[in-house]
Every structure is written in structure tokens, then in C-alpha cells.
C-alpha positions as CSV (number, residue, x, y, z in Angstrom):
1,X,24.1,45.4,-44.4
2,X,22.5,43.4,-46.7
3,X,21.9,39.6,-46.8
4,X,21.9,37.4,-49.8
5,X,18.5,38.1,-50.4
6,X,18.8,41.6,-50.4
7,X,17.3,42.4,-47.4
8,X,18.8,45.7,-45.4
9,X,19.7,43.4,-41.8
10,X,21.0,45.2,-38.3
11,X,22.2,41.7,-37.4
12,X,25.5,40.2,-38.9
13,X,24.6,36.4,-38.2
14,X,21.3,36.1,-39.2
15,X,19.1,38.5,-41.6
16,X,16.6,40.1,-39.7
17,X,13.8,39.4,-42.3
18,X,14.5,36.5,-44.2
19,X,16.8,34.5,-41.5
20,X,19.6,33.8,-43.9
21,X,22.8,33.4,-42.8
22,X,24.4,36.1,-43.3
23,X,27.5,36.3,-46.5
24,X,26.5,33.1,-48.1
25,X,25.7,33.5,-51.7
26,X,22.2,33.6,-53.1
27,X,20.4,31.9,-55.8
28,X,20.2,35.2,-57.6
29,X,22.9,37.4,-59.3
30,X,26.3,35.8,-59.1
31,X,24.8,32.3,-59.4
32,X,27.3,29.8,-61.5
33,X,26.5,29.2,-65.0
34,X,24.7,25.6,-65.7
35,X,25.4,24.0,-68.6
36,X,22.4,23.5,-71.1
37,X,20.4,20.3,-70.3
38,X,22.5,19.2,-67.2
39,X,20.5,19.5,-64.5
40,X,21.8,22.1,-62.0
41,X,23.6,20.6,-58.8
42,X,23.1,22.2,-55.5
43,X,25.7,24.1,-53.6
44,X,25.9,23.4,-50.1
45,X,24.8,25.8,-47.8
46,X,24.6,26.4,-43.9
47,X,24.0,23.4,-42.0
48,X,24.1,20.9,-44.9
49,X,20.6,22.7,-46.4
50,X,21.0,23.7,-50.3
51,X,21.6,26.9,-51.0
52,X,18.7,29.4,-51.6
53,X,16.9,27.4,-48.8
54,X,16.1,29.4,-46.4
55,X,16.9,27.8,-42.9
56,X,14.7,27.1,-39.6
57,X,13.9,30.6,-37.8
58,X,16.5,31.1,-35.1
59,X,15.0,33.3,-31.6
60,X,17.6,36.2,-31.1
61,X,16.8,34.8,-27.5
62,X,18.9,31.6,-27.1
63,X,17.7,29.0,-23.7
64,X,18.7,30.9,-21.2
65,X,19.5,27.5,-19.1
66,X,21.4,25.5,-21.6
67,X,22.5,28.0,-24.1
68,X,20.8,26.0,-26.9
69,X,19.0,28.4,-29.9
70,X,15.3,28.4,-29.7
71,X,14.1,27.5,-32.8
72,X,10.8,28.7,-34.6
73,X,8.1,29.5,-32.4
74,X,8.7,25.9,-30.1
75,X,7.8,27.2,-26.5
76,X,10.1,24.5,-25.0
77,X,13.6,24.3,-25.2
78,X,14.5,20.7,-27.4
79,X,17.9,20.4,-25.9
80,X,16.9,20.9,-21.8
81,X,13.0,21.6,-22.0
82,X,13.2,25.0,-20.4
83,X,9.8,26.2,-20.9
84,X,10.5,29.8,-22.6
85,X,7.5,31.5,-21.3
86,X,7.6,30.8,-17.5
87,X,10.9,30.2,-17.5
88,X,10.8,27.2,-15.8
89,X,12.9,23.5,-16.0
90,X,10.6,20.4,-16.6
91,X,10.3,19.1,-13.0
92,X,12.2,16.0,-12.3
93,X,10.7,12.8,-12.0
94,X,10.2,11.5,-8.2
95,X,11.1,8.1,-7.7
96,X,9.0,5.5,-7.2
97,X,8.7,4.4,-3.4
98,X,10.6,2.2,-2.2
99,X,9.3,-1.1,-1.3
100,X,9.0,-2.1,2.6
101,X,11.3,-4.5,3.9
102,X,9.5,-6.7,6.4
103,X,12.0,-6.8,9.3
104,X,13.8,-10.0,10.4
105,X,14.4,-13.2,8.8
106,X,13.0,-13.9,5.4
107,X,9.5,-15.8,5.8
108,X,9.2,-14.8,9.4
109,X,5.5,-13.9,10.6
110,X,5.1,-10.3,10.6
111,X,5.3,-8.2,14.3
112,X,2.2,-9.1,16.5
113,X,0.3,-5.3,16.6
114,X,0.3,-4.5,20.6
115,X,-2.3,-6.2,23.5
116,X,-4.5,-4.1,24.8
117,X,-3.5,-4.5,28.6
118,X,-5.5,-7.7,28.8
119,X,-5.1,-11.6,28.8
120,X,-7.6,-14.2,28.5
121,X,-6.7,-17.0,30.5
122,X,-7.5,-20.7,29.3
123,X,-8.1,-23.3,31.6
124,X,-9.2,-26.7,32.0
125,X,-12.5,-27.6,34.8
126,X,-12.9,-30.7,36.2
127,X,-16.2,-30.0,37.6
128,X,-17.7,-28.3,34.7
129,X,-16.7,-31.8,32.5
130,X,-18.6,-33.7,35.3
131,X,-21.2,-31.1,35.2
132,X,-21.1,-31.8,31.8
133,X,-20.7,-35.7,31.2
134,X,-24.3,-37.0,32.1
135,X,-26.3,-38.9,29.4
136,X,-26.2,-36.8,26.2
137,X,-23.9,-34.3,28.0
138,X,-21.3,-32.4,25.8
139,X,-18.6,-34.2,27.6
140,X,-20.1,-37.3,26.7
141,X,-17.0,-39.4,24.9
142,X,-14.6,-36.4,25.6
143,X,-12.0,-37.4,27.9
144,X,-11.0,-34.8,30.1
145,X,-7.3,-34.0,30.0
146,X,-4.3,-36.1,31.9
147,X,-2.5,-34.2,33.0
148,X,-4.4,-31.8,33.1
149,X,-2.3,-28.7,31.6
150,X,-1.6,-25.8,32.5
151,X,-3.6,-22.7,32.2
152,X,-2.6,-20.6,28.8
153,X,-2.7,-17.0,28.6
154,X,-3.7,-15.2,25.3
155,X,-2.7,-11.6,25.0
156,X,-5.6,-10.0,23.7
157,X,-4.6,-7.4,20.4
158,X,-7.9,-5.6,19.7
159,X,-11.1,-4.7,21.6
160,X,-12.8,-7.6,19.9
161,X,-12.1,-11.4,20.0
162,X,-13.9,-14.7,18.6
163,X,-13.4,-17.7,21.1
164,X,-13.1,-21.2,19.3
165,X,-11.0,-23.7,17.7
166,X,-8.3,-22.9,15.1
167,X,-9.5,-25.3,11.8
168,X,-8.8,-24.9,8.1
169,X,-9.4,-21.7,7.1
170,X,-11.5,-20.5,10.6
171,X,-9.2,-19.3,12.7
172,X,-9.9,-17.8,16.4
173,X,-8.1,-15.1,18.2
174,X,-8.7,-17.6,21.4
175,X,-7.8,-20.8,20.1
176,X,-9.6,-23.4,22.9
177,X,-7.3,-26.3,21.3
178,X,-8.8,-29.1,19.1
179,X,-8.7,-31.6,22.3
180,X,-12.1,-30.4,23.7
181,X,-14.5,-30.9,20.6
182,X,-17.6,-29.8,22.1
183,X,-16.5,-26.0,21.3
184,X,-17.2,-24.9,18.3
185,X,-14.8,-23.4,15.4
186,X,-16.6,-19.9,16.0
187,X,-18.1,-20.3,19.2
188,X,-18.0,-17.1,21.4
189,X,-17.3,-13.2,20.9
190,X,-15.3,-11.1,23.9
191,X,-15.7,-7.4,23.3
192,X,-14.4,-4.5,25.1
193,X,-16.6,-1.6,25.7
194,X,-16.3,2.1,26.0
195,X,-16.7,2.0,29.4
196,X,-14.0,-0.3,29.8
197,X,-16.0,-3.6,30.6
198,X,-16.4,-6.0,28.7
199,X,-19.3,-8.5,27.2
200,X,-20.1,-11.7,25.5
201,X,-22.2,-13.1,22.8
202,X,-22.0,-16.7,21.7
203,X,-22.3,-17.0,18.3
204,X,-24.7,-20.1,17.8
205,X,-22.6,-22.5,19.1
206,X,-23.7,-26.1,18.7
207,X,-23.5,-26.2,22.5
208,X,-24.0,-23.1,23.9
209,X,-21.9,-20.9,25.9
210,X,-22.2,-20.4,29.9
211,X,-21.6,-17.4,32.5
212,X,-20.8,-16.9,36.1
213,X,-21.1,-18.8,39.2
214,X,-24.2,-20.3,38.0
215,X,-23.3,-21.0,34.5
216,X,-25.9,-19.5,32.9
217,X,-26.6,-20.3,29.3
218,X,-26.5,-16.9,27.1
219,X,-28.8,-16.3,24.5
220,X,-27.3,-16.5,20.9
221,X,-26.6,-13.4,19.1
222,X,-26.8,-11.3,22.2
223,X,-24.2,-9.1,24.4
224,X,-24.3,-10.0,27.7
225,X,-22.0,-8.1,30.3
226,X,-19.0,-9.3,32.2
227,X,-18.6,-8.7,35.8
228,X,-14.5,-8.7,37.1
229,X,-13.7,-12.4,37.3
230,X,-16.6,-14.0,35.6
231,X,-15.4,-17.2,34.2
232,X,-16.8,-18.0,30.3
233,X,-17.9,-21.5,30.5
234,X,-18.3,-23.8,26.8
235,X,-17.3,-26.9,25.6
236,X,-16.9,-30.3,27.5
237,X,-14.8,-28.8,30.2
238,X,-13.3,-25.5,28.6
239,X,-13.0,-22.0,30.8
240,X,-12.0,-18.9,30.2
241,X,-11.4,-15.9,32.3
242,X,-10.0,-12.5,31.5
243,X,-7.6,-10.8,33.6
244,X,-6.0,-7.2,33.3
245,X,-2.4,-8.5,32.5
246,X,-0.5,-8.2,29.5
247,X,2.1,-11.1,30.2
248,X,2.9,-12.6,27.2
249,X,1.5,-15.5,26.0
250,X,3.5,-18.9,26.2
């Protein structure tokens, strides 16, 4: 069978040489007569292209996913994207995460991370304020608490804690309070060891930091080891002793 432009064609759709749509008329023999000087006007042929044109090159193998034709040489398919030599679909898009959702009401603190199985308790010590209230003493014009409180327990959240006083911007994991002003904003450092005891170093306190029975005055910058029940003496009457007990803090 032949097409319009004379080529012998297996295929009754499209030519097998050309691509022509097969039994439309060609711009050879058979043509209408044009008047002389008016200039010719196109016939219409497939798919709105003027005849004679010869059309985009259609694949005999049409997307196997979508049925769409496969046009020219294109390796993906333009109606589904069907990639014709792997034979595989475009993979979908994975949606963006979605964002976390802090848990109870809106602008509450986020969930304290766990204690480690050990408070710090904070007390008040009459003697170490007398101890402390001679002539240029620390305690010297800081009243000593009445009533006395309570002793506070802090639940201690990591294997490392900085004792002081909560100001501004410095904040302390063992907040001593703002009464007793002889401790400073960064005054102490608790840390757990691997061997499960534990140590201090004061930071360069203004006024030093004490341990034991004998309250003896550490050297800044370095660890010094804490025996079960060793009270951490600072400030004008401030102590602090650590206990294996994870009740909450008031």
C-alpha cells in the first residue's frame, strides 16, 4: 500500500517511511488547480498541520503505562513520564516532614529530660553564717534567713551541674536563690564521674567555695573529689549536699 507520498508502507495508519498519515492527499498529482496570481491556500491536513507537511514521527510503540504515543525519539513519556528505556514511572515526590508538635498547652516549657537518680539538696547553715559574719566576712551585711526555709531539692538532669544564682542571661542548674549574695552567678561545678562519685571545682568565685567537716577552701579551676555526705559550703550561709534520691523537686 502506498502513502501519499508514494512510499510502498506495511502499516495502514502511518507510512512506514515518511510517517504520513495514511489516505490523505498529497501535494503532488491530484493537487487542485490555483488560479494564476492568487496565492495558493492550504488544505487542512491531520491534526490541524497543512497538507504536504509531514507530521511529528509517531513510535509504533505507544507508553505502555498511559497508552499515550511516543513521539520522535523523546525517551520520556510527555503525558505520564514513563521513562521508555527502563521502563520505569518518575518516582513520586515524598512529602515534606511533618513539623513536631510540642505536647501540651501552647507556650508551655518543654518536658524536663530525666534525673540521673540524684538530688542536690539546698539548705540554709546557721553556723556557717556565724562562721562567716566576722569583720570582712562574706556574711558581713547578709542577714541570714527568718524563717529559715526549708531545705530544696534539685533533681539533677545530667552528669554535670554549675552551682550559683539564676541572673539575666546566667542561669545555674542549682539555683542558690538571689537572697544569699555572697554566691556567685557561676560559682561552683558538680560532676559525676565514671566511677560513679562525684567532684567539685569552683569556678573563681568571688568568695570561694568550701568542703567537708573542716570546710576546706578548694583551689579554683580544680576537681576535687566528694566523699558520700560531704556538704559543699559557699556563700554567706549557703550548703549543699547531694543525696541519691530522685524525688522531685518542689
Amino acid at each position: 500500500m502506498k502513502c501519499p507520498n508514494g512510499h510502498e508502507s506495511s502499516a495502514t495508519d502511518y507510512c512506514d517511511t515518511c510517517g504520513m498519515l495514511m489516505g490523505t492527499a498529497s501535494a503532488g498529482a491530484g493537487a487542485p488547480a490555483v488560479a494564476s496570481g492568487a496565492d495558493p491556500a492550504p488544505a487542512s491536513g491531520p491534526a490541524g498541520t497543512p497538507s504536504g507537511t509531514v507530521p511529528p514521527e509517531v513510535s509504533a510503540g505507544d507508553c505502555s503505562n498511559c497508552g499515550s504515543a511516543r513521539v520522535g525519539g523523546e525517551r520520556f513519556c510527555e503525558v505520564c513520564g514513563l521513562d521508555f528505556e527502563t521502563g520505569r514511572l518518575p518516582a513520586a515526590p515524598q512529602p515534606a516532614p511533618a513539623p513536631t508538635v510540642p505536647t501540651g498547652p501552647v507556650g508551655s516549657p518543654a518536658p524536663e529530660a530525666p534525673g540521673i537518680g540524684w538530688t542536690a539538696v539546698v539548705a540554709c547553715d546557721h553556723d556557717w553564717w556565724e562562721h562567716n559574719s566576722g569583720a570582712g566576712g562574706v556574711a558581713s551585711g547578709v542577714p541570714y534567713p527568718d524563717p529559715e526555709p526549708s531545705p530544696r531539692r534539685v533533681v539533677l538532669r545530667s552528669r554535670s551541674a554549675v552551682i550559683g544564682r539564676t541572673s539575666g542571661s546566667s542561669v545555674a542548674d542549682i539555683d542558690c536563690g538571689g537572697a544569699d549574695t555572697g554566691v556567685s552567678r557561676k560559682h561552683a561545678r558538680i560532676t559525676l564521674r565514671n566511677d560513679g562519685t562525684w567532684s567539685v571545682a569552683d569556678l573563681g568565685s568571688t568568695n570561694g567555695t568550701f568542703v567537708g567537716p573542716n570546710a576546706t577552701r578548694l583551689t579554683p579551676q580544680t576537681e576535687t573529689e566528694l566523699a558520700l555526705g560531704d556538704a559543699v559550703k559557699l556563700g554567706a550561709y549557703t550548703v549543699i549536699v547531694l543525696d541519691a534520691d530522685a524525688t522531685p523537686a518542689n
